[in-house]
N, C-alpha and C positions, 0 to 999 in steps of 0.2 A: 157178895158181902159188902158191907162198910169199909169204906174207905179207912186204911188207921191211921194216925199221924205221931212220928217222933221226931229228935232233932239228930239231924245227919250223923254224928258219929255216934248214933246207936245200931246204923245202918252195917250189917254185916259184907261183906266183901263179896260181890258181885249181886248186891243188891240194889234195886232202882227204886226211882220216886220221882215225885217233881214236888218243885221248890214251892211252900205255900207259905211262907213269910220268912224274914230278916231281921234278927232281934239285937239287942248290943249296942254298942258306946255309936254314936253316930258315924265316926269316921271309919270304924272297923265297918259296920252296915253299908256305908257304902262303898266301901273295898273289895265287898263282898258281891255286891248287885252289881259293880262296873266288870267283874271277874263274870258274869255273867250267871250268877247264882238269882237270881229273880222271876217273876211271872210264869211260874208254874212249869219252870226248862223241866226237863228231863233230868235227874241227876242219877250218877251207878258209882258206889264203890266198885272202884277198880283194884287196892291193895292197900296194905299198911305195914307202916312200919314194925321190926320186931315186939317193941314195948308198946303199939300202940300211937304212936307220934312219931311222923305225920298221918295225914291218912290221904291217899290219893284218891280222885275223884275225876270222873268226866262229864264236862256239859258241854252242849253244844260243839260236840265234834272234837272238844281238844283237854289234856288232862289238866288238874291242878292240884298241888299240893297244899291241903291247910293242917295248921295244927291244930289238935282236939280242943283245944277253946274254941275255936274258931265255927267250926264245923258242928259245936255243939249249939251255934245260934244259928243255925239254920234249919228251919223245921220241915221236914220234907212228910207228904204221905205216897203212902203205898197201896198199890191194889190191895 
């Protein structure tokens, strides 16, 4: 199948992808890319919070926490 792509907090909870772009106010962008969310890493929800915010995440071996704005500029695809 095609590849799909949406942006990471549409990602259901032990769900993966890799990162296919970084969208957003420049500094948050690169906040984001130094956090290691860039060039196609691997990303997986890991959990979220009750209401939805934060949402944890792991790339590159280690978790992070963003909030749903945050995660919602990150567009990941999925097998």
């Amino acid at each position: 199948g095609q590849p799909s792509a949406c942006s990471l907090n549409r990602l259901g909870v032990g769900c993966r992808g890799s990162v296919a772009s970084v969208s957003g106010q420049p500094e948050l962008r690169r906040r984001l890319m130094e956090m290691g969310l860039c060039d196609r890493a691997e990303v997986e929800v890991v959990r979220r919070a009750p209401m939805g915010d934060p949402i944890e995440v792991k790339v590159r071996g280690y978790c992070l926490s963003l909030r749903n704005d945050q995660a919602a500029c990150v567009q990941v695809t999925t097998a």
